[in-house]
VONU-618522 format. One record per residue: x, y, z of N, C-alpha, C, O in turn. Coordinates in pm, whole numbers, plus 50000, padded with zeros to 5 digits. Layout:
residues N
XYZXYZXYZXYZ
...
This chain:
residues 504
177683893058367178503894658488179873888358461180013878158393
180843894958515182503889658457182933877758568182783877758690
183493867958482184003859758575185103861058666186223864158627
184813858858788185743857558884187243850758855187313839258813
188433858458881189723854158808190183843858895190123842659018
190713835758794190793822458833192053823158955192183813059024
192843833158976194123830659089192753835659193192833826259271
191743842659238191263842159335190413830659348190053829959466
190023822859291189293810759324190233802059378190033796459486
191173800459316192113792459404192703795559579193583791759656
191473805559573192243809859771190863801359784190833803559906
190183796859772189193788959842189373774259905188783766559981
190383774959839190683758059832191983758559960192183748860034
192713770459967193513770860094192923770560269191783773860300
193843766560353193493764260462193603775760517194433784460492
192033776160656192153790560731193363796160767193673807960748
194183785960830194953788360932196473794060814197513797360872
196433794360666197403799460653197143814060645197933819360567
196253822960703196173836460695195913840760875195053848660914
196683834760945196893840261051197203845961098198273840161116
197383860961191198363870761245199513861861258199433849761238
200903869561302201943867561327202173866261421203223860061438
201403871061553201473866861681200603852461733200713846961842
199963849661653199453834861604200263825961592200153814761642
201113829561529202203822061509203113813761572203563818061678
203623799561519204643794161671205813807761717206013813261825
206483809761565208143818561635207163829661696207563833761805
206253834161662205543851561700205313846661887206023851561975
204073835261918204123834262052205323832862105205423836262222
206693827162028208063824362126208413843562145208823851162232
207953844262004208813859862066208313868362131208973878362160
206703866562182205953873162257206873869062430207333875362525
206703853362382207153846262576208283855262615208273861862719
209453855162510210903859362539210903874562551211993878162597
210023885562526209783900462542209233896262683210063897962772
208203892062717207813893762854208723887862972208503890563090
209903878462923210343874263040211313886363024211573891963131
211893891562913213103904962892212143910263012212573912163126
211033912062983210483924563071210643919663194211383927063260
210293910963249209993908163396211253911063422211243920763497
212753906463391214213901463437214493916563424215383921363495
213973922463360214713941163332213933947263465214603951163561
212443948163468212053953763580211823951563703211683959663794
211763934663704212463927763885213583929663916213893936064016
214463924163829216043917363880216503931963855216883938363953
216503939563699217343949263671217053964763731215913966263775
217923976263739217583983863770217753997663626218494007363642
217123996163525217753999663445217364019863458218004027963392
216494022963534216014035563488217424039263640217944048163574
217934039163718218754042763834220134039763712220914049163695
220324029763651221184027763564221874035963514223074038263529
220364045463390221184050663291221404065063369222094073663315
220874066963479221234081863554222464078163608222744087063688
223284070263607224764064563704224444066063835225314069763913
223154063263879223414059764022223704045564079224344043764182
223044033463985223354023964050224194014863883224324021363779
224604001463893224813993263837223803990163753222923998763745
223633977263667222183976863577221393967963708220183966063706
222183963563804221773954563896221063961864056220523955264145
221253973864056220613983064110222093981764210221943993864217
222983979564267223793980764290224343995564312224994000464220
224094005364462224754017664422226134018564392226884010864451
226724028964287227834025464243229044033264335230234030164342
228194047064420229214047564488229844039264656230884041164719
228844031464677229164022764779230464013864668231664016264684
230104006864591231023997764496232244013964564232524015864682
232534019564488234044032264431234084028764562235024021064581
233274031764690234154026764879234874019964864236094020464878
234004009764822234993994964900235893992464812237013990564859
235763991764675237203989064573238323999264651239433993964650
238294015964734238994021164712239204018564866239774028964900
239094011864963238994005565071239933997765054240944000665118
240003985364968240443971564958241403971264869241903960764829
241823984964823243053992364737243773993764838244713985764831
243824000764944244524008665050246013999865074246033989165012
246744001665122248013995865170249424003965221249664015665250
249873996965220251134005065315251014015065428250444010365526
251374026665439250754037165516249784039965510249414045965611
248674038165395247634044865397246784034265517246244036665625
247004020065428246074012865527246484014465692245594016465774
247514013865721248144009965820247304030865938247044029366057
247114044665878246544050965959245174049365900244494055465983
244404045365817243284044465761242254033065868241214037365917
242694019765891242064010965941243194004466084242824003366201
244334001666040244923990466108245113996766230244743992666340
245754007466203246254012666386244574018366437244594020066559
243474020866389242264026866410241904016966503241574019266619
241984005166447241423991566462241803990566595241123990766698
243153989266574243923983166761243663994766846243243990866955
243774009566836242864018766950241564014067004241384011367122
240364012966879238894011466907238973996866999238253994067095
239883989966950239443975267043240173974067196239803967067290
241273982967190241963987567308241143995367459241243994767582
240344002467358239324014667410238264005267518237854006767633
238073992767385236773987567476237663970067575236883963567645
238793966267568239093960467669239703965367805240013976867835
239783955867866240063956968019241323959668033241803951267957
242283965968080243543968768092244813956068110245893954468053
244083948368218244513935068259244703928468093245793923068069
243833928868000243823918067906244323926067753244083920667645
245003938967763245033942567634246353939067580246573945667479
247003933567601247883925967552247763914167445248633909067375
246313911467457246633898967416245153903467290244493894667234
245013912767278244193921967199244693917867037245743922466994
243913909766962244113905366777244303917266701244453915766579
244323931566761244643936466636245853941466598246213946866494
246413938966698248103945666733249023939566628249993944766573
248443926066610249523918266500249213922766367250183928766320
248353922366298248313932166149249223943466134250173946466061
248373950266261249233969866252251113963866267251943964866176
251343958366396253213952366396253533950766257254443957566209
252693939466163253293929966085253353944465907254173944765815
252183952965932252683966365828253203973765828253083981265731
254373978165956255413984365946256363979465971257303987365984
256633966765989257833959566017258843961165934260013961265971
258493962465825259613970265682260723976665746261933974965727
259993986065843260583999765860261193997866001260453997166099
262503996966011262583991866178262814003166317263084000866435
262574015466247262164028866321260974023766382260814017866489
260044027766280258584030066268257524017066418256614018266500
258644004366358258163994266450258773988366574258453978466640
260334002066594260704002066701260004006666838259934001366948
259204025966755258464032866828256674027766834255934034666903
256284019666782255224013166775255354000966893254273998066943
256303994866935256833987667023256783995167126255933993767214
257314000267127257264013767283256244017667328256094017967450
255184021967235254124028767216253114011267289252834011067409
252884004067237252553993367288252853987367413251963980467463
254053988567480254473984667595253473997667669252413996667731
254054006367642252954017667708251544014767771251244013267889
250764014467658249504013867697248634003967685247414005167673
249793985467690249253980367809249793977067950249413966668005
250443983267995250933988568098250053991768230248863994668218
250593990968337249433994568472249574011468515248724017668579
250754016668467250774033868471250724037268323251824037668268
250114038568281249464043868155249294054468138249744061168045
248214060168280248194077168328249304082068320249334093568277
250544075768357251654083468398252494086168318253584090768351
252124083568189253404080768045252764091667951252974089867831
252084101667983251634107967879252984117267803253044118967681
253804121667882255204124567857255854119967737256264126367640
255864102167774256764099567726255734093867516256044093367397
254524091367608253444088467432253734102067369254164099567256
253684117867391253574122867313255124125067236255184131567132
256154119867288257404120667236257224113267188257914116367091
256734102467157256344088167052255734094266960256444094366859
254554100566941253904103266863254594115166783254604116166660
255114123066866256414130966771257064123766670256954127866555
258024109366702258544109066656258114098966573258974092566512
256934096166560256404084866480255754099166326255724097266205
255474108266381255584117866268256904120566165257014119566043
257864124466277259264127566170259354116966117260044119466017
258994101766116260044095566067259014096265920259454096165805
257564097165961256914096065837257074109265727256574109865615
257864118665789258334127665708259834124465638260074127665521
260564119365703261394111265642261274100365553262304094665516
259864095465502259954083865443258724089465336258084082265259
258564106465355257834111765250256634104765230256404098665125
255684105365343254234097865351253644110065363254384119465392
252584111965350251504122465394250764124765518249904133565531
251174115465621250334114465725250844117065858251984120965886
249814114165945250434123366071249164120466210248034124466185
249334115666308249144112366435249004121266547250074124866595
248014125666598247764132666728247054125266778245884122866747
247974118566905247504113967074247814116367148248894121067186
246064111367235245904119867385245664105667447245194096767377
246004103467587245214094867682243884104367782243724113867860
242964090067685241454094167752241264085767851241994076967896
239964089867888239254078567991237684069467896236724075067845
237924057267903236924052167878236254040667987236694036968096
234674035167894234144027968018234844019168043234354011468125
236204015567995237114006768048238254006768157238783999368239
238294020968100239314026668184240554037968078240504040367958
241334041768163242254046368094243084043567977243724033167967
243094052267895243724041367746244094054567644243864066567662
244604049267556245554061567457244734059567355244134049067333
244664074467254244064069867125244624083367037244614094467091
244894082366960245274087666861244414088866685243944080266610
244524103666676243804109266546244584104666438245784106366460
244374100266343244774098566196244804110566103243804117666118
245714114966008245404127465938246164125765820247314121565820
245344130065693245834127265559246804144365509246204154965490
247824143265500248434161465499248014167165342248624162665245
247114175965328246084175165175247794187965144248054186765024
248624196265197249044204165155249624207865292249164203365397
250844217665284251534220965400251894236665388251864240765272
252134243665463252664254565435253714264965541253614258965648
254474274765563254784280765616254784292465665255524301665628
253764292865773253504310065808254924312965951255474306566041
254934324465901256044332366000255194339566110254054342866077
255664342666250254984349166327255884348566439256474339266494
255854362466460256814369266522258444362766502259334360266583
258344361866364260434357466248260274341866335261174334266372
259104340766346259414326366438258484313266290257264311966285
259484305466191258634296966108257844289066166258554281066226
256614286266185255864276266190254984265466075254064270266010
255274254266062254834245665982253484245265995252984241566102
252704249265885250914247565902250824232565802251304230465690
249964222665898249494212165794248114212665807247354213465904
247914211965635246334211965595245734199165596245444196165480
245414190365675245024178165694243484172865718242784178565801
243104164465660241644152265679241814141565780242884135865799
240914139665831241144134165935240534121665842239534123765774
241114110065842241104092865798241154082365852241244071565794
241084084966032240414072466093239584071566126239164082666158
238754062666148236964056966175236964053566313236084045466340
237814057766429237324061066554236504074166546236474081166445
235714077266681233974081666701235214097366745234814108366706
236104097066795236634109866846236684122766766237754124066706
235754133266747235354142866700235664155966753234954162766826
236824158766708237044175366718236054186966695235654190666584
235764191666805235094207266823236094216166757235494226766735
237004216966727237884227866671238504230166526239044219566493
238584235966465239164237066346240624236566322241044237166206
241484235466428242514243066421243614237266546243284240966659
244334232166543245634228566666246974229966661247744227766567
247194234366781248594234366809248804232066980248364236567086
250034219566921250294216767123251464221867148252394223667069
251374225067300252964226667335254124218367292254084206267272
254934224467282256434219667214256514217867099257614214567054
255314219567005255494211966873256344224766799256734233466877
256674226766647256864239166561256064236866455256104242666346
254874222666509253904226766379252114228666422251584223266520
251594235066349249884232066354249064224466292249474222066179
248344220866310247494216166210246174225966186245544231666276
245954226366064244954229266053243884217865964244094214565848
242684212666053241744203766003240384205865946239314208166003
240754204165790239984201565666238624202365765237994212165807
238404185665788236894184065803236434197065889235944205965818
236474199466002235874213866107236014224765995235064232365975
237034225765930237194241865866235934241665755235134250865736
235994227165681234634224665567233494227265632232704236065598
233334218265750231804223065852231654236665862230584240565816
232424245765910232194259465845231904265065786231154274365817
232314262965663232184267165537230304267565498229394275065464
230594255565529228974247265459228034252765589227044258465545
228064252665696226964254365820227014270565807225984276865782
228114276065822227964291265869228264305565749227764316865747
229184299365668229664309065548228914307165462228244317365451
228444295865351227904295065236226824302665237226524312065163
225994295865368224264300965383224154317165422223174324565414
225224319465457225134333165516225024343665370224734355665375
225374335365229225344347065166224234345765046224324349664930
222754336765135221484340065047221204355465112221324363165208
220644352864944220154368964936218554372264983217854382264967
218394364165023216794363365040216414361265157215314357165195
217684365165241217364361665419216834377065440217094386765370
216134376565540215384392465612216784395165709217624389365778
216374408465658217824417865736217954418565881218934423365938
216684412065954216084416166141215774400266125215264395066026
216264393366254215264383466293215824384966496216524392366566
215304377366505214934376966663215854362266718215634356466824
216634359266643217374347466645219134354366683219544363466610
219854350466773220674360766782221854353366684222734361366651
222014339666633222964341066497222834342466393223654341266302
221394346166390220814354466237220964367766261220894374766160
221124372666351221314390466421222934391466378223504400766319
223394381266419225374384766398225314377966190226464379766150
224904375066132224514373566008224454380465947225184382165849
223364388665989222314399465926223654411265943223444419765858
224774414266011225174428066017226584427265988227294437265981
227024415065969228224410165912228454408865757229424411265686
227404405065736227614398465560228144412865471229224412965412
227614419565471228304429865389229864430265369230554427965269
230224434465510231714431265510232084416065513233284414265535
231794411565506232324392765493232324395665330233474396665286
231094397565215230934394965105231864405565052232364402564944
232244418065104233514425165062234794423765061235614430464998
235054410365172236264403365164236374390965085237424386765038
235094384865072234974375764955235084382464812235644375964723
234674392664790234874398764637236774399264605237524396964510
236854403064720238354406764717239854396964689240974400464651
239264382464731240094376464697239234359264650239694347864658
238304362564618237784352964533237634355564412237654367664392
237394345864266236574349464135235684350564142235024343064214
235024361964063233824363764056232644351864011231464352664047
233224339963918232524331463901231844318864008230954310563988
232654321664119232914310864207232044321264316231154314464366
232004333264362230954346664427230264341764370229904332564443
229474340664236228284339864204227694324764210226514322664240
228634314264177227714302464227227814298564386227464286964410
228084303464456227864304464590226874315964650226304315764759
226834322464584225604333164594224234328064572223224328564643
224554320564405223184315664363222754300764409221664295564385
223784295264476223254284464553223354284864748223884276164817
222844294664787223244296364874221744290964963221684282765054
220604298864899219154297364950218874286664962218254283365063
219344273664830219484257264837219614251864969218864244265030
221004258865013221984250965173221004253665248220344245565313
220844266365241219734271465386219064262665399219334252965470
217374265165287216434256565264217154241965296216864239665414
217804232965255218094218365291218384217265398218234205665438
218974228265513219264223065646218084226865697217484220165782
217594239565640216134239265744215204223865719214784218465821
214964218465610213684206065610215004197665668214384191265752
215934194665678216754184465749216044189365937215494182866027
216404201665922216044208466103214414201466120214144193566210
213804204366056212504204766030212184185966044211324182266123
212844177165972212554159765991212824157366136211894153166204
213864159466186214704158866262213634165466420213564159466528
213264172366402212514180966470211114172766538210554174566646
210824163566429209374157066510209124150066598208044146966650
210744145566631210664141266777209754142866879209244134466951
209604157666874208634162266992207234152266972206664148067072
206764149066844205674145466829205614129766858204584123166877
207384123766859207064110566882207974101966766208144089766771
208424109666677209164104766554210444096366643210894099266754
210714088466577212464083066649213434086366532214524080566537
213184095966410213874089866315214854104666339214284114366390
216004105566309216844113166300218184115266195219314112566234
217904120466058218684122665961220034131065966220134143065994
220914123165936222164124865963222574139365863222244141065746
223394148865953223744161365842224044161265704225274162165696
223684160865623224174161965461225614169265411226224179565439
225734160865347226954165765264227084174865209225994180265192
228244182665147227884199465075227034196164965226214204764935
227034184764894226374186464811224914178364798224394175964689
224204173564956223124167764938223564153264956224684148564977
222444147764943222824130365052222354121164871221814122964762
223064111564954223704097664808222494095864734221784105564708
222204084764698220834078364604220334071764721219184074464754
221064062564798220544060864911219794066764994218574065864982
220144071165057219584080365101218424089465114217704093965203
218584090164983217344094664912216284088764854215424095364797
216254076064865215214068264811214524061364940213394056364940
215634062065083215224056165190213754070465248212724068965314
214284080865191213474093565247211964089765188210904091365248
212134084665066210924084164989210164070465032208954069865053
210944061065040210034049465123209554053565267208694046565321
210114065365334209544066865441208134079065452207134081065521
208704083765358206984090565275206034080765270205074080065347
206274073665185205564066965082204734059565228203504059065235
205494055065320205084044065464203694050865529202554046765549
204594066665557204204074665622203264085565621203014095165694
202714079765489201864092665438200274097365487199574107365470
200134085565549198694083965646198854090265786197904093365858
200494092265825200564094165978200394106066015200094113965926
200504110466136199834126966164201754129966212202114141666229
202664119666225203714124666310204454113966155204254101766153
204904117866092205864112465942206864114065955207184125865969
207844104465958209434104565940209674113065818210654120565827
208864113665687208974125065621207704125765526206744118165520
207964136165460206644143065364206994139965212208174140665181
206004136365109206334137264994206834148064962207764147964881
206354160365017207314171764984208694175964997209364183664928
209014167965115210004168265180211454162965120212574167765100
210674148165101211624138165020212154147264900213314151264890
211144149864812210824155964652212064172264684213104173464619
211804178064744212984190764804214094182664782214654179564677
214364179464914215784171664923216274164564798217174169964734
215904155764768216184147064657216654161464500217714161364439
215184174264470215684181364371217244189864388218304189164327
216754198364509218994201764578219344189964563219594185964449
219424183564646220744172064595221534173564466222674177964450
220634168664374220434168864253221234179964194222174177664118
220824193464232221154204364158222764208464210223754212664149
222534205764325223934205364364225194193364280226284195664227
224694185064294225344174764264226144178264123227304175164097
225124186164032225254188863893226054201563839226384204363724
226304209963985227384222863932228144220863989228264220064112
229304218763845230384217063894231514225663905232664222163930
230934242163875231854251563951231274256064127231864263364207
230464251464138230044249464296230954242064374231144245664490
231534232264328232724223764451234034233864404234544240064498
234434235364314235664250864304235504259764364236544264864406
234444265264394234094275264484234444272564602235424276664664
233504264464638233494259164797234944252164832235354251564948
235584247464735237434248064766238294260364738239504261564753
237494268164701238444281364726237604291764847238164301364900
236394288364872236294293164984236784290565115236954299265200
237094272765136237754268165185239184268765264239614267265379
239694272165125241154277565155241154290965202241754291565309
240734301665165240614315265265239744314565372239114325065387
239384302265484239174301965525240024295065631239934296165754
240884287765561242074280565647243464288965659244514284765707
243204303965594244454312065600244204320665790244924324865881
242794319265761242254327265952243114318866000244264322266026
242484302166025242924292066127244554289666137245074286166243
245214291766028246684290066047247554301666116248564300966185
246614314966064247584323166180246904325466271247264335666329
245704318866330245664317466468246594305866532247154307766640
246724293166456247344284366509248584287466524249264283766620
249024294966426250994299366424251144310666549252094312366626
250194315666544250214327766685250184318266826250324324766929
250064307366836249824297466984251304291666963251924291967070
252124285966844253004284166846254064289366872254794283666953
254494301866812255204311166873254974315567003255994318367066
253284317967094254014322967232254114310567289253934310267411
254424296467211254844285667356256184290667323256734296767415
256974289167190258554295667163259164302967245260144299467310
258624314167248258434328167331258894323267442260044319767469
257674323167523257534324867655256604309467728256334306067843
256434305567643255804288467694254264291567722253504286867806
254074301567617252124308667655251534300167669250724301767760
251454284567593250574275167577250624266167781249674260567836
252054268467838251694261867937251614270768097251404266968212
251924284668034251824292768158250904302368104250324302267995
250864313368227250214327668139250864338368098251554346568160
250434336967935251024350867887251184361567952250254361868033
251864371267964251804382868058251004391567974251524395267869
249824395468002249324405967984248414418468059247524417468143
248924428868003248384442468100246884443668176246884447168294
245924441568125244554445168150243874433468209242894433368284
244904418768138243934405868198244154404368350245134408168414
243044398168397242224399768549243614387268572244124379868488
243854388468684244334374368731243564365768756244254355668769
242784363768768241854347468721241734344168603241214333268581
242164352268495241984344268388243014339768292243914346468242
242674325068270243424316368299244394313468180244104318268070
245664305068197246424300568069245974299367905246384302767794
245154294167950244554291667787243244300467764242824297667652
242464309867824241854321867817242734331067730242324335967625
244354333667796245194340567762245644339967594245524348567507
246274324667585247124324467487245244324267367245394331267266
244084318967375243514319567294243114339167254242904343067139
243094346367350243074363967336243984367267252243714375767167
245444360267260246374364467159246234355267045247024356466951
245504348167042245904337466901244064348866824244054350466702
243104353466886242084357966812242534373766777242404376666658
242954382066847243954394266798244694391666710244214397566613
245724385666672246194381466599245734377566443246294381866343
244264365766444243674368766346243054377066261242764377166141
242914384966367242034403166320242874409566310242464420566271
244004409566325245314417866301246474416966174246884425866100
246694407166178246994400566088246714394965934247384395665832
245434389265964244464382165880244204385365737243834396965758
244094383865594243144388265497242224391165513241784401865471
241414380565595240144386065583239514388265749238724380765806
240004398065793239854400565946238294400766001238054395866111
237434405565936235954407265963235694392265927234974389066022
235844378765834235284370165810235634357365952235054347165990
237054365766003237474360566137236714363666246236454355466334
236394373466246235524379566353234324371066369234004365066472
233564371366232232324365066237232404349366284231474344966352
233174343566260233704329666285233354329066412232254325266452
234704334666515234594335666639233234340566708232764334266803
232704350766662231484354666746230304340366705229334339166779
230434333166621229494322266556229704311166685228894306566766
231324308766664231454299466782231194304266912230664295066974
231294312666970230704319067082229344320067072228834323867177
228884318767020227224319167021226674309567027225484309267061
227424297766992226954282266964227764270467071228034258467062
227944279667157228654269367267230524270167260230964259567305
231354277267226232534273567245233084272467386232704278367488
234044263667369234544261167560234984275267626235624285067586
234494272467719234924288567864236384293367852236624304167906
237494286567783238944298967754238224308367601238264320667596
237804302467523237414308267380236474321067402236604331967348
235444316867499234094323367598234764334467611234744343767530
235524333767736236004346567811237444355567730237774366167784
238114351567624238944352567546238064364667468238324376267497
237194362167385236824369067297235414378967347234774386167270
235124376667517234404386667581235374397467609235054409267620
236674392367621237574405567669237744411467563237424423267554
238344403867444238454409067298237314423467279237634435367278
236114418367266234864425267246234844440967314234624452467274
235314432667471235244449767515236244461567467236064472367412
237524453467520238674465467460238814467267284239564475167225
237694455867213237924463367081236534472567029236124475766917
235934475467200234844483267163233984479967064233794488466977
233334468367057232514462966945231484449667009231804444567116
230444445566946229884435466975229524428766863229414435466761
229304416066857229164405966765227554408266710227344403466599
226344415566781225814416066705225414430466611224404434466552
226554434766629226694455266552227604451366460228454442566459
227164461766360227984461166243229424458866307229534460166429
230454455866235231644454066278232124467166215231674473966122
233464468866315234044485566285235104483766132236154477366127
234584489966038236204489865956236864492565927237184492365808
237924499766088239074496066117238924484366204239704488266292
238634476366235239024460566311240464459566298241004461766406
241214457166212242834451066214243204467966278243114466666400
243384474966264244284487666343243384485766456244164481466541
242074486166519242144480366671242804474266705243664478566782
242754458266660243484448966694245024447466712245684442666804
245444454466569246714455466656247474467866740248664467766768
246694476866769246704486666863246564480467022247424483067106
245354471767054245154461367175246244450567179246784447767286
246564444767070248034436467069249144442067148249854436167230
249214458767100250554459267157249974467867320250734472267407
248664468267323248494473067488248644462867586249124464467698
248204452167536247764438667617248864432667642248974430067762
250304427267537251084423567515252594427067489253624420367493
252324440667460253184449167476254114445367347255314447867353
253574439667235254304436767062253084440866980251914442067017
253684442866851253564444066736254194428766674255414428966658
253664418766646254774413266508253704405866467252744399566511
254354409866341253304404266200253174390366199253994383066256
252284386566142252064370366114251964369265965251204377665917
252474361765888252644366965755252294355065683252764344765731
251624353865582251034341065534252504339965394253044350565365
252944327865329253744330365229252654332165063251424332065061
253304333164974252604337464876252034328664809251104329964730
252714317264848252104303264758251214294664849250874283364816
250834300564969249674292865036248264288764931247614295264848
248224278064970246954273664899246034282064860245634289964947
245424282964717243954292264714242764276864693241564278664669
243344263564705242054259164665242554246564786243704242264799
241294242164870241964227264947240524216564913239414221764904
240654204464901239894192664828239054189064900239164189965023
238224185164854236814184664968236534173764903235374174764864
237224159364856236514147664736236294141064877235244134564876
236904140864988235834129965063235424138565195235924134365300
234344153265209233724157465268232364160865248231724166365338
């Protein structure tokens, strides 16, 4: 038998413990301790899987709350001053007592950021004596000549912004408040050789006062506005969804009936002055919008059963990380209940649109160039109200026209000629039509109501029948019966084809 070699006999004589694993080991257990605390500090404290998708910080931190407030606490000069400061001294105005608004803390910030300017904080002075004042009611005269001229001067000093106030009534009492507006673009439509200034504006103060309308013009002014946010709500509530392809041609719903017999001609005026690339991702994301407002309709809806929870409308492109993770903790709560603030399915929907939306990014080009041919309707309706105050003062008396009843009233009137006008005028006259019959179907105020019931009859048509196509030669055939003119409303050539939707 061969002898055993002498280097292995010598392992006999060594100690157990020098053939130990490595995790045996002193450094191996340190580096075991220091992996598990990495782990604990990465998956307590850190947020690393929200991280590497850029929704939050490594600290779970969402990052677009952070982009708010940095771009919040950026703000200054004019911006801050219609953004927060003058917002500020309305909202706190709104809720004191008349007797005591004088002595109201927010007045000194807003004074002390235009003081630069000794216009600006001449008519801000005025404007202040005003409305804390004991006839307040009685100065509306002289506020909207303030607010005029607190515009020119900001056109003189080449700012972007711009002020519309009204005196309301609150639970305090009577008091002034004024809209904030960012001017995204301006333009000049003609109507009847008469220029009117169209501004394309966002509304940028954080008072609760919410325009029903897309679109303004007051007496005396020579300009309109036309407002971004209402014209976007459009877009997104009534145009986008209207052009899934997968809606049934009949429903029993009467603004799926004016839907169902419109879209053809709507999508023939969209071919016409849209790209085809920007038609097709609005086409192919169209079933998305639907579907997301229906399960939004659908959360929202269980009230009946007892739910209190009520989810706020979504954005064009689907709701934040927030948002969306709050949906899923309320699954996750709720998943035993017979009445659920929401469904795993529910959450899991919402959250994938979001998502998909979020991720095409010729989908927001689209929806800003749908945008903009959608704000070419609203400007020559608004330029058509401007010219007949020019005219004939349509906005504060009644237009003269042939067929209208004498009861119906000033602003019945001038809105009959400002919706003729759009169908007459217009690019896209049928996508106007549908608009108006949408808002009429969904509550518009009693001049808009009876405006576009008269429209309807003498243009021999109804909102839920195909629309005729001749519409613009009706229209302006009834123009010149009703009104007894012809004059064009003429958009210029360099009107916007795209308007910004980064904070809608």
């Amino acid at each position: 038998m061969p002898e055993r070699p002498d280097h292995l006999n010598d392992l006999d004589d060594l100690d157990a413990t020098t053939f130990c694993h490595w995790w045996q080991r002193p450094w191996g257990i340190a580096l075991i301790a220091l992996g598990g605390l990495a782990t604990f500090i990465l998956t307590c404290c850190l947020s690393p899987v929200s991280w590497i998708k850029g929704e939050t910080d490594i600290f779970g931190h969402y990052t677009f709350i952070k982009e708010r407030q940095q771009a919040a606490e950026a703000q200054e000069g004019m911006e801050l001053v219609h953004t927060r400061l003058l917002p500020d001294w309305l909202i706190e105005l709104a809720n004191t007592p008349p007797g005591e608004r004088a002595h109201v803390e927010t007045f000194a910030p807003l004074r002390a950021a235009v003081e630069h300017d000794e216009l600006l904080a001449g008519i801000l002075d005025k404007i202040h004596a005003i409305v804390i004042s004991e006839d307040l009611s009685l100065k509306s005269g002289d506020l909207l000549q303030l607010g005029w001229a607190w515009n020119q001067r900001l056109v003189e000093l080449d700012e972007p912004f711009y002020i519309q106030g009204n005196i309301v009534s609150t639970s305090q009492g009577t008091t002034w408040l004024a809209e904030s507006y960012r001017i995204l673009a301006n333009s000049t439509v003609t109507a009847a050789e008469i220029p009117v200034e169209i501004l394309i504006a966002e509304r940028i103060d954080s008072t609760n006062v919410y325009e029903t309308y897309s679109g303004l013009a007051s007496a005396g002014a020579t300009e309109a506005i036309v407002i971004v946010d209402r014209a976007f709500d459009r877009v997104v509530k009534e145009l986008w969804p209207l052009l899934d392809g997968q809606k049934p041609a009949t429903t029993n719903h009467i603004e799926e009936t004016v839907e169902a017999v419109m879209l053809d001609a709507i999508l023939a005026e969209f071919q016409q002055y849209l790209r085809p690339e920007h038609i097709e991702r609005l086409i192919a994301t169209a079933p998305l919008r639907r579907q997301l407002a229906q399960t939004i309709a659908e959360i929202n809806g269980r009230r009946s059963c007892g739910s209190t929870t009520r989810l706020q409308p979504a954005s064009w492109n689907g709701y934040n990380p927030l948002t969306l993770d709050r949906l899923n903790a309320w699954a996750r709560h709720d998943r035993l209940e017979s009445c659920p603030r929401a469904t795993y399915k529910e959450a899991d929907l919402i959250r994938d649109i979001s998502r998909t939306l979020q991720r095409d990014k010729v989908l927001k080009e689209a929806l800003e160039a749908l945008l903009a041919l959608l704000t070419r309707s609203t400007a020559i309706h608004e330029a058509r109200h401007i010219a007949d105050d020019q005219l004939t003062n349509g906005l504060e008396v009644p237009l003269d026209c042939t067929l209208c009843p004498d009861s119906m009233s000033t602003s019945a009137r001038a809105e009959l000629s400002a919706y003729l006008a759009s169908f007459a005028w217009g690019d896209t006259p049928h996508t106007s039509f549908f608009l108006a019959c949408m808002a009429n179907v969904s509550g518009a105020s009693r001049p808009h109501r009876l405006a576009l019931g008269f429209a309807l009859r003498h243009l021999e048509t109804l909102c839920d029948a195909p629309p005729p196509a001749d519409l613009t030669a009706r229209a302006r055939a009834l123009e010149q019966t009703l009104f007894n003119r012809s004059q064009p409303v003429t958009l210029p050539t360099d009107y916007p084809t795209r308007v910004s939707i980064q904070y809608h």
